[in-house]
N, C-alpha and C positions, 0 to 999 in steps of 0.2 A: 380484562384487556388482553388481548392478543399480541404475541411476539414473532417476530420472523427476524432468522439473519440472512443479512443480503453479503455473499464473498465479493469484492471487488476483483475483477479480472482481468479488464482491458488492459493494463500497461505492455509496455513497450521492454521495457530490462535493458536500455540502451548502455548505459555503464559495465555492463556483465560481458558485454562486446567481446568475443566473435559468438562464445557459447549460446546468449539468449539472443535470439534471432525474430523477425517480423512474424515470421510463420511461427515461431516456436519460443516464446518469450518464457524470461527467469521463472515465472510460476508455475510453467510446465515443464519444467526439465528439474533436476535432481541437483541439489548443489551441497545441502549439510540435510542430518536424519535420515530417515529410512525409505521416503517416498518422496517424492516431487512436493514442489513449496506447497502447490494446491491442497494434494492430497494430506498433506501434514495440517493444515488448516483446515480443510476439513474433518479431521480423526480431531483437531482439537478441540471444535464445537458440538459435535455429536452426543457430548453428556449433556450438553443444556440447549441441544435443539435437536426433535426428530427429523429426520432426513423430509417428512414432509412440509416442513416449518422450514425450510433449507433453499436458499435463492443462491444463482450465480450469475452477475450480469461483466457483460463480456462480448467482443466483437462478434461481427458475422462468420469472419475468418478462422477464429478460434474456438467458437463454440463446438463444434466437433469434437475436436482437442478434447474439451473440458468435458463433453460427456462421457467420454473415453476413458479416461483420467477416472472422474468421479461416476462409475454406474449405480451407485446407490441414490444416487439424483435424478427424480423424475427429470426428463428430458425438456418439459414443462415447464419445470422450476430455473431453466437456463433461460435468460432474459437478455433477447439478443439486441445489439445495436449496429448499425447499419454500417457505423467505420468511429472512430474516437475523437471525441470529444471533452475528452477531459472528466471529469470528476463529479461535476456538476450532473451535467448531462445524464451521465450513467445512474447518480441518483434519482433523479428527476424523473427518467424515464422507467425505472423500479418503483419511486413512488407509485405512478400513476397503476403501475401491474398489479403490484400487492394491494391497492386500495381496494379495485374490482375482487381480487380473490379475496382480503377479510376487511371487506368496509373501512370506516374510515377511522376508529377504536383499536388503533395500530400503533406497536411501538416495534422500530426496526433499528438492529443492531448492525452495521455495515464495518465490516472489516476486512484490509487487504490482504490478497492472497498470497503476497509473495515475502512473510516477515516471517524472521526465526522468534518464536517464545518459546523458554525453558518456566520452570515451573511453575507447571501447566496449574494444579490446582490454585495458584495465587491468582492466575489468569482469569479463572471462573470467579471467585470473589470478586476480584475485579467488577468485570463485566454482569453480575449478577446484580450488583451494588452500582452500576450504571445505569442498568434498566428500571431497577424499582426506582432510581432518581427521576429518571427520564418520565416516569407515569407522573412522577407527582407534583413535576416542576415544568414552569411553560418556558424551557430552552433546553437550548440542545447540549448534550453530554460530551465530553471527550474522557480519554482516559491516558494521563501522564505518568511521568517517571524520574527519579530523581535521577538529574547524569550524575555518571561517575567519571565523565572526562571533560574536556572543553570539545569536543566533537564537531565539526564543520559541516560535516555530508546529512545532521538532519535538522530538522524542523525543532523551536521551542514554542513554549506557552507560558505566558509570564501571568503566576494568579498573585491574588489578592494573601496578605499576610497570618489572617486569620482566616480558619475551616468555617465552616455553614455549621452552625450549631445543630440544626435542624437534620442534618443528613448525617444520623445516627448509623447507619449502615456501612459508613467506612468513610475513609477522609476526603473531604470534597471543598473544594475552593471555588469563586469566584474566579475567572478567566477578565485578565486586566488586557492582554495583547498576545496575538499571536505573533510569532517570528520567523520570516524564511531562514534557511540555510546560512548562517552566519560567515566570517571571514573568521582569520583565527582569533585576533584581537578579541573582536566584538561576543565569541565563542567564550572566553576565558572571563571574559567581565561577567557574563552570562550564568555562567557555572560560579562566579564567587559572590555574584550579587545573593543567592542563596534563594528566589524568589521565580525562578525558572525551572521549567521541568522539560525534557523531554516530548515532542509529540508523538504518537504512537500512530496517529491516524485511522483512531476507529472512532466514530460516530455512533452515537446510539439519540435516536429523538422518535417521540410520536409524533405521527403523521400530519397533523394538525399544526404542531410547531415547525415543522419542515416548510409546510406551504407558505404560512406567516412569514418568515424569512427569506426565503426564497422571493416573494411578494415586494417586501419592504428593499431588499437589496439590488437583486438581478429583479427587477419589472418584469423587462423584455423575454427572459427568461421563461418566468412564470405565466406571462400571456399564453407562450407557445404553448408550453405543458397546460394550460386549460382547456386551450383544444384538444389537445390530447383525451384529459380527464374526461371530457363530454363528450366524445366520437362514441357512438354506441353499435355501428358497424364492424364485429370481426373482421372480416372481409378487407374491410379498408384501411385496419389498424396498421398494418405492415407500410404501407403506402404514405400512411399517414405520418408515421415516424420518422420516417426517410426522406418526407419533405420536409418535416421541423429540422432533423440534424443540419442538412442543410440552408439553414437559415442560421442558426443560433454561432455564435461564438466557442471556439474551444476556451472554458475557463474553469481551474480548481473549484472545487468544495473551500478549502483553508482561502484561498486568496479572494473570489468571491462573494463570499458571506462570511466565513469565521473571523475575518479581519476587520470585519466592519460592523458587527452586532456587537452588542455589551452583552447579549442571549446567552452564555455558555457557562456550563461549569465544568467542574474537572475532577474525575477521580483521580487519586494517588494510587497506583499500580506501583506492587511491588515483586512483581513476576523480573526476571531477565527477558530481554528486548534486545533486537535488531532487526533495522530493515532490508536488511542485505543489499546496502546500495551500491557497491563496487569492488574489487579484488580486494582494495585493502584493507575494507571491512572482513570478508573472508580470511584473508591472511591472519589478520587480528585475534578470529575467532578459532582456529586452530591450534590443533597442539603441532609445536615447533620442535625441531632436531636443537643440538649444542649448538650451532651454529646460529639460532635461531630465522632457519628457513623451514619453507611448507612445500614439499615436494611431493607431489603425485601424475605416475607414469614412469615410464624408463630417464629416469634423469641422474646426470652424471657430473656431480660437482667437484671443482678444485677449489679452494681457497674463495668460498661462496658463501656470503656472510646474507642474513635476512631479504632474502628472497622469496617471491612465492612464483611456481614451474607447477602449471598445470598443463599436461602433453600429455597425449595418447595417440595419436596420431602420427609420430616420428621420436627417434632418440634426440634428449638435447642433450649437450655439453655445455656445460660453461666454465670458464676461468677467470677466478680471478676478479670477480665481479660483486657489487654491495647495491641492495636496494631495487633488485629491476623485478617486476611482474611479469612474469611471462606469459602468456594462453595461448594455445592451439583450439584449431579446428581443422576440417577437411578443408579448407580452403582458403581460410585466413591464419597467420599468425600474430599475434597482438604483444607488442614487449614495448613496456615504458616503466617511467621509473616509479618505485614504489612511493605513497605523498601526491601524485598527479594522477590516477584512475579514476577521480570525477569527470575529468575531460575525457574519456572513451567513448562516450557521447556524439565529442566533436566528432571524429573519426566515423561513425555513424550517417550525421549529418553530411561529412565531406564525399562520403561515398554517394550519398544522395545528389547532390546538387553536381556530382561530375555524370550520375544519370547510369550508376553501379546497383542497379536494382538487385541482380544476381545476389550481390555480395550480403545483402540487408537484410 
């Protein structure tokens, strides 16, 4: 049975606000490691997928970008969509690519492009031990992590008490519920219930379990992607795609289908994880002065207690001040208090609806 990974690329980085931008979002620009988030995703996969086993689905907009970025990637193997729609979509319309290129005896590893993982060889068991799951079980894989915090900004998966006896390859649980983004409360119940893990947001399923669900949950969904599946026109396929996007709803993969199938199991990853969702995860992740602030650029403190001052753009000073994030760009500056960078978002959106295209 055949493996291919698909990199998730479409997102937006709306929290990373002024830096990740529409044109130029979190997973192409450079924020922690050596290369841009992409590129660092891809150097990670590269031991257990050759660059021709190797998918990137990702806008119109941005596929440029991303062959740029990654030139070890047939230009081919970039799977474009016509504007975003969510997560769903983006698989759905990958299914239907990789089926034509290796039939329908398909197991595909789908992972997002814009998360920091450190030890990387944990990551490969991991995900090695997801895929053999994936061939031999009829549902779909994820891959968790025990928190080490009560954490707000990500996703949980609450499994089942005892492991799959059966899935000798490394620890794998039953998936009882998935969880949005909690509040803090309901974060800390979360983390002491002992029975939640972390989402990581990588999928791994063969292609046949993909459809099946896809089917039972999203219908409407999966009619569209039929026609898709059975257009035998190249020619018309671009056409064709672009009048589905337009029909279909933007909606998550997690919220979707993972939240409403009993289908999933879950491996135990014991790699380090983040998804880089906002300054204060960066701040977080950093090594800190005595003071413990993250300062990078010409920045100029006085009695500046945990901060994070990311400026290149212009000298800052500050006095006297506890808790603010500050960001530059060429055009924007961004300062709110550190604890409130999931809403940078908003600010995103307000630009939107006053009709600040420029700014976005």
């Amino acid at each position: 049975m055949s493996t291919a990974a698909l990199i998730l690329a479409g997102g937006t980085g709306a929290r990373l606000y002024p830096r990740s931008r529409q044109a130029r979002p979190k997973q192409l620009i450079h924020l922690l490691g050596e290369g841009t988030l992409i590129q660092n995703t891809f150097a990670r996969l590269a031991p257990l997928f050759e660059p021709a086993d190797t998918y990137v689905v990702t806008t119109e907009e941005l596929a440029p970008l991303v062959a740029e970025q990654l030139p070890a990637i047939d230009p081919r193997h970039i799977i474009v969509e016509p504007f975003r729609r969510n997560t769903t979509a983006a698989l759905a319309l990958s299914a239907v690519v990789l089926e034509r290129q290796y039939g329908p005896d398909l197991v595909i590893a789908a992972l997002p492009s814009d998360h920091l993982i450190s030890n990387v060889r944990e990551f490969h068991q991991a995900l090695e031990a997801a895929i053999e799951i994936a061939r031999r079980h009829d549902a779909i894989v994820t891959i968790g992590l025990v928190p080490t915090r009560a954490e707000t900004a990500f996703g949980y998966i609450q499994v089942a008490e005892e492991p799959l006896p059966e899935a000798a390859t490394a620890t794998t649980y039953r998936v009882r519920v998935f969880a949005e983004k909690p509040d803090s409360a309901t974060a800390e119940r979360f983390v002491n219930a002992g029975d939640f893990l972390w989402n990581s947001g990588i999928f791994v399923f063969r292609l046949d379990v993909f459809w099946n669900e896809l089917s039972t949950h999203l219908p409407e969904q999966a009619e569209l992607f039929a026609e898709l599946r059975h257009a035998h026109d190249p020619q018309a396929f671009p056409t064709l795609v672009e009048n589905i996007y337009g029909r279909i709803r933007a909606i998550s993969f997690d919220y979707g289908v993972l939240e409403k199938t009993t289908n999933v199991l879950c491996v135990l990853g014991t790699f380090e994880w983040s998804d880089l969702s906002s300054w204060d995860e960066l701040w977080r992740l950093q090594k800190k002065d005595p003071r413990q602030n993250v300062l990078e650029g010409s920045i100029y403190p006085i009695d500046t207690k945990r901060c994070y001052v990311s400026a290149f753009t212009k000298v800052v000073a500050l006095v006297d001040v506890e808790d603010l994030i500050v960001v530059d760009s060429e055009d924007v500056l961004l300062i709110c208090r550190r604890g409130s960078s999931q809403r940078v978002a908003e600010v995103v959106d307000l630009f939107r609806r006053k009709g600040n295209s420029a700014l976005l």
